[in-house]
C-alpha positions as CSV (number, residue, x, y, z in Angstrom):
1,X,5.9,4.2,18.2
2,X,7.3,7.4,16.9
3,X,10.0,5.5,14.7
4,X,7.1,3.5,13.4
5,X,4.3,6.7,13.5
6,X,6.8,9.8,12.2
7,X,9.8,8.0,10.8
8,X,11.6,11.2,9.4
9,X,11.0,13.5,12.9
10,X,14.0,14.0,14.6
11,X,12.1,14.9,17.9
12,X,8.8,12.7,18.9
13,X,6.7,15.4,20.6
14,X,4.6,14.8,18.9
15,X,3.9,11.6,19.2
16,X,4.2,12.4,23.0
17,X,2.0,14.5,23.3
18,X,-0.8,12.7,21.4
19,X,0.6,9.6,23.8
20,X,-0.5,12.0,26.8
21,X,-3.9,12.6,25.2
22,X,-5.0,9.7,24.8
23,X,-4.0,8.3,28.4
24,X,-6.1,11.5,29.9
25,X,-9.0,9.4,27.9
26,X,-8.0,6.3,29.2
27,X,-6.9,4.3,26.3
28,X,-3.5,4.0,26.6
29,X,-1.5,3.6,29.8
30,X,2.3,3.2,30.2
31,X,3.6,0.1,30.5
32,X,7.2,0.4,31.8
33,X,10.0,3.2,31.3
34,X,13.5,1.7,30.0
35,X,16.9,2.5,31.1
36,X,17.3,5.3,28.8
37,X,14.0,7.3,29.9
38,X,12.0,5.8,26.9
39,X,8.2,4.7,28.1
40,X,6.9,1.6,27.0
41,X,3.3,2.5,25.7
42,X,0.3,0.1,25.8
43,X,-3.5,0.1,24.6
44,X,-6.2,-0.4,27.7
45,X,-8.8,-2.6,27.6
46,X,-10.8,0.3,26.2
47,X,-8.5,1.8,24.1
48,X,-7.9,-1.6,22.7
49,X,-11.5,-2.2,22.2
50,X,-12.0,1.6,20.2
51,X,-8.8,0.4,18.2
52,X,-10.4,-2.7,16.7
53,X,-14.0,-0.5,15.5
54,X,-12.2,2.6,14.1
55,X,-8.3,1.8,12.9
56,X,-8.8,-1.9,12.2
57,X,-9.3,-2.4,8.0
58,X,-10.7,-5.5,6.8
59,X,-8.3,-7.9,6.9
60,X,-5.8,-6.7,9.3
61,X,-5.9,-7.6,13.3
62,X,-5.4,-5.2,16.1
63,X,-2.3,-6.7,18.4
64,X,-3.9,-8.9,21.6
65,X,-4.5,-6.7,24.5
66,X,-1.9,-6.2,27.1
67,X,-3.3,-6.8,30.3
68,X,-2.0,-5.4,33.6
69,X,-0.8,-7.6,36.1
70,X,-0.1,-6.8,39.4
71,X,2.8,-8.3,42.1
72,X,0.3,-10.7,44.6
73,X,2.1,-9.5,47.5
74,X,3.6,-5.5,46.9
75,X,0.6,-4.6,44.0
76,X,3.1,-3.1,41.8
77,X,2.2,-3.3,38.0
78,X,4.4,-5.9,36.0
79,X,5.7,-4.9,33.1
80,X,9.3,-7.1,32.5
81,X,8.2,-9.0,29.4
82,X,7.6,-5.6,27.9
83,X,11.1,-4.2,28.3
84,X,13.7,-4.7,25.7
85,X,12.4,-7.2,23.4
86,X,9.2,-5.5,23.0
87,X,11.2,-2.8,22.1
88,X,12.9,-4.6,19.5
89,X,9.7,-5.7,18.0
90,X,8.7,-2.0,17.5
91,X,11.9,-1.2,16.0
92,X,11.9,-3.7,13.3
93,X,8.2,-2.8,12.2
94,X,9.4,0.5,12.3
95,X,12.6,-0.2,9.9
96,X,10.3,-2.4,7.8
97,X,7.6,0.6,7.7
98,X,10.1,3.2,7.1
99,X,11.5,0.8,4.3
100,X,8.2,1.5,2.4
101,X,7.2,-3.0,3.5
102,X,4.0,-2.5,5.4
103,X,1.9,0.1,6.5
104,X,0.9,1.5,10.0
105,X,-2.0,-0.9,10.1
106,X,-0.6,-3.9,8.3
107,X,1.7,-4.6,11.4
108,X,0.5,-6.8,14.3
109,X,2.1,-8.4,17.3
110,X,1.7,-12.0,19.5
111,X,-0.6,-13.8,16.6
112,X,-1.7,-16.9,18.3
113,X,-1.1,-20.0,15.9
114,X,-3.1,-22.9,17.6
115,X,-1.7,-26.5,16.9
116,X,-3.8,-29.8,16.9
117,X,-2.3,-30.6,20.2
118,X,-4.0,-27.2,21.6
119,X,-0.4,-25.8,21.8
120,X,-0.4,-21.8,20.9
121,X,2.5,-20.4,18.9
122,X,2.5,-16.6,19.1
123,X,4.0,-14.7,16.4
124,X,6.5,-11.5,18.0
125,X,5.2,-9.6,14.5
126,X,3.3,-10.3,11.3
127,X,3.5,-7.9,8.5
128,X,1.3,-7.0,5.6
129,X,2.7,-5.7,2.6
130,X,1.8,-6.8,-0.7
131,X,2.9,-4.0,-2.4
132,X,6.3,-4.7,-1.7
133,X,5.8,-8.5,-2.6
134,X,5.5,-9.5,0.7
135,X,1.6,-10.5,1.2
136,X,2.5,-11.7,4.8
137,X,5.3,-12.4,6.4
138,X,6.0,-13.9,10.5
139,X,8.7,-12.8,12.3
140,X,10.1,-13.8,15.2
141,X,12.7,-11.2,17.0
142,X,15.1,-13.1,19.0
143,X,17.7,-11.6,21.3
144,X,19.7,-14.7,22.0
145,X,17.6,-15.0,25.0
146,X,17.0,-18.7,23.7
147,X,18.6,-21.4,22.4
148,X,19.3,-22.2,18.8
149,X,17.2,-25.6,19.3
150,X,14.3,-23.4,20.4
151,X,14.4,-21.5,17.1
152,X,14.2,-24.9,15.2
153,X,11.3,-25.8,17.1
154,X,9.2,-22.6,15.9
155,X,9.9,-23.4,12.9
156,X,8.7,-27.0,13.1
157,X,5.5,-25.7,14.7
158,X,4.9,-22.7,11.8
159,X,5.4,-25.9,9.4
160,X,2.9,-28.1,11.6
161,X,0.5,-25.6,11.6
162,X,0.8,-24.6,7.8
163,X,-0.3,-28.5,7.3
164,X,-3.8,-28.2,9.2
165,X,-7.1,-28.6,7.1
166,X,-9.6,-25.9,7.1
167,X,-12.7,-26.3,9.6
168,X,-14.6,-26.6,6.1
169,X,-12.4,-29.8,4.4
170,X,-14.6,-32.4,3.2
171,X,-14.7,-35.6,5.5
172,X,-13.0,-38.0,2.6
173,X,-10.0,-35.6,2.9
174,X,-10.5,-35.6,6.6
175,X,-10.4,-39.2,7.2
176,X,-7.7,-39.6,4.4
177,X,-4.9,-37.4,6.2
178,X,-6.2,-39.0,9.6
179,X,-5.2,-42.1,8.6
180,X,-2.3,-41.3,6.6
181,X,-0.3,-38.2,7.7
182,X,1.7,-38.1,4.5
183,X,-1.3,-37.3,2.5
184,X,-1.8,-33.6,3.3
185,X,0.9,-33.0,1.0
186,X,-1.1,-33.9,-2.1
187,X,-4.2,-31.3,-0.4
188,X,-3.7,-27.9,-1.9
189,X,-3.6,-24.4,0.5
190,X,-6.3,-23.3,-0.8
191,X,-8.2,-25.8,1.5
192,X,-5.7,-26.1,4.7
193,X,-6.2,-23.3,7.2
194,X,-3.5,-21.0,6.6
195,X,-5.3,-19.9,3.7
196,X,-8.8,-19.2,5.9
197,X,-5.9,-16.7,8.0
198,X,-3.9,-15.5,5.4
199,X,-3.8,-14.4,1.8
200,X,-1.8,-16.6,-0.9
201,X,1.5,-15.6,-0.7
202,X,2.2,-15.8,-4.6
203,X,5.2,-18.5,-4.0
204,X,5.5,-21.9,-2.8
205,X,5.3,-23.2,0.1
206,X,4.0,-22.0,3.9
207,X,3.7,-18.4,5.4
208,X,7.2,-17.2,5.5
209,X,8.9,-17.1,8.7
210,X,11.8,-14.1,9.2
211,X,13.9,-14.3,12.5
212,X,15.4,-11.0,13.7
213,X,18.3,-11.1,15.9
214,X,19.1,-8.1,18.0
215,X,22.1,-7.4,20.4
216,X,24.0,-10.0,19.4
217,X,27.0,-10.9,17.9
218,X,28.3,-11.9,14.5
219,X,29.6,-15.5,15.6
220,X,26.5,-16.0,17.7
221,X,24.4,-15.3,14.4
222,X,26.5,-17.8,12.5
223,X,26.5,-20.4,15.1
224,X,22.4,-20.6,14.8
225,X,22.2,-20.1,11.4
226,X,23.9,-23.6,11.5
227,X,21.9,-25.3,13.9
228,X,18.4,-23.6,12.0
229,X,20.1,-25.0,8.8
230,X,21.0,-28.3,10.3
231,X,18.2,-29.7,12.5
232,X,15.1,-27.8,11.0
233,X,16.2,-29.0,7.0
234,X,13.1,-31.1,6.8
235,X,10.8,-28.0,7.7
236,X,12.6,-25.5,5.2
237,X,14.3,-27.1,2.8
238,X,13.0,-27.9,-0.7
239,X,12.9,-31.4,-2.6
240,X,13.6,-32.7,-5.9
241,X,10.4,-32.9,-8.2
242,X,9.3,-36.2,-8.4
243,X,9.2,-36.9,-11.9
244,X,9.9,-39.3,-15.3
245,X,12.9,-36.7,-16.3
246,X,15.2,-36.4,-13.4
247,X,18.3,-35.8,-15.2
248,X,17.2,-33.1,-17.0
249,X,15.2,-31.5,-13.8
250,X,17.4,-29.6,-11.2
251,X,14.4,-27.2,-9.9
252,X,13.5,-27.8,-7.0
253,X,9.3,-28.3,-5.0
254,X,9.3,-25.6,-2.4
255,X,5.5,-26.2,-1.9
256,X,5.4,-28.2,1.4
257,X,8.6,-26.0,2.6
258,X,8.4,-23.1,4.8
259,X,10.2,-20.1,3.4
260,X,12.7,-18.8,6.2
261,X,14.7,-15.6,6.2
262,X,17.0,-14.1,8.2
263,X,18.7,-10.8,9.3
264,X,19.8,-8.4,12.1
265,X,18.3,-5.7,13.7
266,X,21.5,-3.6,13.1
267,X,21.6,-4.3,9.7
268,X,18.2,-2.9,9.5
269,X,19.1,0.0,11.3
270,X,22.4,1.0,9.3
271,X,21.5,-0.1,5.9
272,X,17.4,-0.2,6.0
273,X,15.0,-3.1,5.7
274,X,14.5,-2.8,1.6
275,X,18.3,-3.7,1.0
276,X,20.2,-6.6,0.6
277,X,20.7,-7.6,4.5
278,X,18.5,-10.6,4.2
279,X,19.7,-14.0,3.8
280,X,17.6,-17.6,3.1
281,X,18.5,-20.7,4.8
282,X,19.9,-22.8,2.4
283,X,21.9,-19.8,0.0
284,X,25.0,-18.0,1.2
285,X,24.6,-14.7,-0.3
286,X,22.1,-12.0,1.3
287,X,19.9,-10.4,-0.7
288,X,16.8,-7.9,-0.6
289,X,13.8,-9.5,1.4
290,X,11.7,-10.1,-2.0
291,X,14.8,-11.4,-3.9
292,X,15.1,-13.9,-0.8
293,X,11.7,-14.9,-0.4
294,X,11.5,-15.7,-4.2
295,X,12.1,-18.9,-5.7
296,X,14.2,-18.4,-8.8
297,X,14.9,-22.4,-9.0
298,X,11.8,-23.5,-7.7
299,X,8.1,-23.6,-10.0
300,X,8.8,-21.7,-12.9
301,X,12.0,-23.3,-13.4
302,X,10.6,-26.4,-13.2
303,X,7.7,-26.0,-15.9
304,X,10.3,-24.3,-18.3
305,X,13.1,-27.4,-17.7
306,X,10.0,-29.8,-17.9
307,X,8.7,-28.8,-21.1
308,X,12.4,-28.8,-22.9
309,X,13.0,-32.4,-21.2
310,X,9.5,-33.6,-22.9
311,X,10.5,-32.1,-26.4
312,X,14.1,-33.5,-25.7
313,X,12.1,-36.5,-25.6
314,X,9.7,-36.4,-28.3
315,X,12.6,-35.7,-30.7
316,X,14.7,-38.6,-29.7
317,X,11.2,-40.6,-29.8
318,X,10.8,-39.5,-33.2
319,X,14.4,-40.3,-33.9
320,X,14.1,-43.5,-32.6
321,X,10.6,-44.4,-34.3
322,X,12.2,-43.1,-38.0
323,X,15.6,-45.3,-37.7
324,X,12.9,-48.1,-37.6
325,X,10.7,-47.3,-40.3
326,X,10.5,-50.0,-42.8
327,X,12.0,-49.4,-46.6
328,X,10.3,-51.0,-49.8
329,X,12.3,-54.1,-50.9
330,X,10.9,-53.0,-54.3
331,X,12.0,-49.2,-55.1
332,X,13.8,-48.7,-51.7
333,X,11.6,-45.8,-50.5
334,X,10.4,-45.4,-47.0
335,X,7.4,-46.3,-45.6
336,X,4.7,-43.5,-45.2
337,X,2.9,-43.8,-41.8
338,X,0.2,-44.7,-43.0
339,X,1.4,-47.4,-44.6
340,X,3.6,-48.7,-41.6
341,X,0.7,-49.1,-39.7
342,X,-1.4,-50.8,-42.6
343,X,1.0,-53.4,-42.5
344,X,1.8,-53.8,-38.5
345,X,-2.0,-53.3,-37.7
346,X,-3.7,-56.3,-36.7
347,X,-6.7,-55.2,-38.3
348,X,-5.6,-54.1,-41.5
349,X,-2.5,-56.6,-41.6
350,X,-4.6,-59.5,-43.5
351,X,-4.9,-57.1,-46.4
352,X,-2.6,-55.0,-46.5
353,X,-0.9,-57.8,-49.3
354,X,2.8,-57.7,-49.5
355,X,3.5,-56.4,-46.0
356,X,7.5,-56.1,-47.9
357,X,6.1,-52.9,-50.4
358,X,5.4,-49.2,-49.8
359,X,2.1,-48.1,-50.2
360,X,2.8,-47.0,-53.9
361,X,4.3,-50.2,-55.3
362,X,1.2,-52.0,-53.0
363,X,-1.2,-49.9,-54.8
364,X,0.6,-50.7,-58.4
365,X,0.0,-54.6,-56.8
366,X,-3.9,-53.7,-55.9
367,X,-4.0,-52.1,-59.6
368,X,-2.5,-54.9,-61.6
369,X,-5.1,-57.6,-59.6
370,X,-8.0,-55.3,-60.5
371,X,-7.0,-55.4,-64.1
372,X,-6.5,-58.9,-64.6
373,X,-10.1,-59.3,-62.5
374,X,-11.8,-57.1,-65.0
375,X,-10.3,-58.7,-67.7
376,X,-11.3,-61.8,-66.7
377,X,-14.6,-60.7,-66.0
378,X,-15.0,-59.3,-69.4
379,X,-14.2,-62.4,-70.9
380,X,-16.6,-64.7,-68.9
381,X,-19.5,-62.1,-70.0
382,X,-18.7,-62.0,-73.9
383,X,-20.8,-65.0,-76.1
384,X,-19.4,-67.4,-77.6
385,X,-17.7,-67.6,-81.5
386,X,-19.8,-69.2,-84.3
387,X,-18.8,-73.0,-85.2
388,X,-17.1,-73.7,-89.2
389,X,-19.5,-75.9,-90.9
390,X,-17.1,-75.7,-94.3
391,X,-20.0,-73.9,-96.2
392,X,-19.1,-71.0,-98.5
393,X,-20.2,-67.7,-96.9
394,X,-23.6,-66.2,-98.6
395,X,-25.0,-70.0,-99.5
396,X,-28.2,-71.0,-97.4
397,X,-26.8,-73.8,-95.2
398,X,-27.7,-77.4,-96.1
399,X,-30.3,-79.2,-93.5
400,X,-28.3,-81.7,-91.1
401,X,-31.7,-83.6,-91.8
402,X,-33.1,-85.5,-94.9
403,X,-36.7,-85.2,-96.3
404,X,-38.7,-88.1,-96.1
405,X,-40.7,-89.2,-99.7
């Protein structure tokens, strides 16, 4: 508490003596004391109930309460679960906190994370920090006290519980992912629970998941890196985009994956929580915790390689479509679109005449037929020449008839 309260003290009296204060008022209580002297300070029911009306913002959730349990048979308090991994907890909020990721309040311990099956996954720490690109983040501190198997299956269980529907999904999406399991992929977050417990986390895929180990060794490390990388790949890892251009496409869907970094609590300790100790499953290099968390070949990458494949595409299209454009047999020039569909056209094919012309030399055609139609038509219309009867011009014409006497 004083590496997480006053970072840059070099002495926590303070902290102590506001510690003492608040167990005279009965909301604190100590919990155990360590092997070097250090007390292990808990909230009482009481001081655990004032916690959640004055310090909690909206939001953010006060830690479960610690309750005190007693040995049956001597009545001694019990306090071994609290010993050195709850001190581990405190001393990687407190290295995230003094890295400037999270504030005092945006830290909170054992998160319950209930399953379909009723099974509760508790979170060691979750951590707020949006200003620091990290909107929320699990973590689970590990002192090698299990085994690497173990590790895989929180991570199976963060993924299991990231695909739950809201209380509030419609029943056709409800009965759809009852009776097909593979649908709640095509559901979006915004209507599976996660979302109702925490905010978007501006990437793809799940709530992040960070594992902490602490007094451990290198090799150790390595060895269940391996095993997390091995046996939980269909939780993490990402997939190729399904999609028409898959040769031009190397970004890859992160959005049913669950995000999960790694470091150790040393490297927090020597080198701080905002440098590049953090490594992803899947890459090699470590990184600072928003560089690994991010998805540099994941969305983006995708919508930028997509929309150069579909040009790539519509230009060869377009290459493809001219190599096949008709040419006039008459004055060898191209056909205009127009045209070219005139004559391919069902509808218009029947009179579109010679279907071997361009559009010009077809409207020369159309011109020529109009002309010789008028023409035509003008000489139908015009009356008929006068008859030679071999009379001189001028003379009154003789009667074809003969007077009767």
């Amino acid at each position: 508490m004083w590496k997480l309260t006053r970072p840059d003290n070099q002495h926590d009296k303070l902290v102590r003596d506001t510690l003492l204060d608040l167990q005279d008022h009965h909301l604190v209580r100590i919990e155990l004391v360590r092997e070097d002297q250090r007390q292990v300070w808990v909230l009482t029911k009481r001081g655990h109930s004032e916690a959640k009306k004055l310090l909690e913002p909206k939001g953010i959730r006060v830690s479960a309460l610690r309750e005190e349990k007693y040995d049956p048979d001597t009545g001694e308090l019990l306090g071994a679960s609290y010993d050195d991994h709850a001190a581990a907890v405190t001393t990687t909020a407190a290295e995230l906190h003094r890295a400037g990721i999270g504030h005092r309040l945006g830290f909170a311990t054992e998160i319950p994370h209930r399953l379909a099956d009723g099974y509760v996954q508790r979170a060691d720490l979750v951590v707020r920090a949006p200003a620091a690109g990290v909107p929320v983040m699990l973590l689970e501190i590990d002192r090698r006290t299990e085994d690497a198997h173990d590790l895989v299956s929180k991570v199976r269980r963060y993924w299991e519980w990231g695909r739950l529907l809201a209380p509030d999904a419609d029943k056709h999406t409800v009965n759809l992912v009852r009776s097909q399991p593979g649908a709640i992929e095509d559901v979006g977050h915004e209507k599976r629970l996660w979302r109702r417990v925490y905010p978007q986390t501006g990437r793809e895929g799940l709530v992040p998941l960070a594992f902490v180990f602490a007094d451990t060794t290198e090799a150790k490390v390595d060895n269940t890196v391996k095993v997390l990388e091995a046996a939980g790949r269909r939780f993490w890892a990402p997939r190729r985009y399904e999609t028409y251009y898959r040769e031009a496409i190397t970004a890859k869907d992160y959005s049913q994956a669950v995000p999960v970094v790694f470091t150790t609590l040393e490297q927090l300790m020597e080198h701080g929580a905002d440098a590049a100790v953090w490594r992803r499953l899947g890459r090699k290099d470590e990184q600072t915790l928003t560089d690994a968390l991010n998805n540099p070949d994941g969305d983006a990458l995708y919508r930028r390689q997509y929309a150069r494949a579909e040009a790539e595409d519509e230009r060869r299209r377009a290459a493809e479509r001219e190599a096949q454009r008709p040419v006039c047999k008459r004055c060898g020039q191209k056909f205009t679109d127009q045209r070219w569909e005139e004559t391919t056209a069902h509808r218009t094919a029947w009179n579109a005449g010679d279907l071997s012309v361009c559009g010009t030399c077809h409207a020369d055609d159309v011109a020529r037929e109009e002309a010789a139609a008028e023409a035509a038509r003008l000489q139908a219309a015009a009356p008929p020449e006068p008859e030679d009867d071999g009379q001189e011009p001028g003379k009154p014409r003789r009667s074809l008839f003969r007077r009767r006497t």
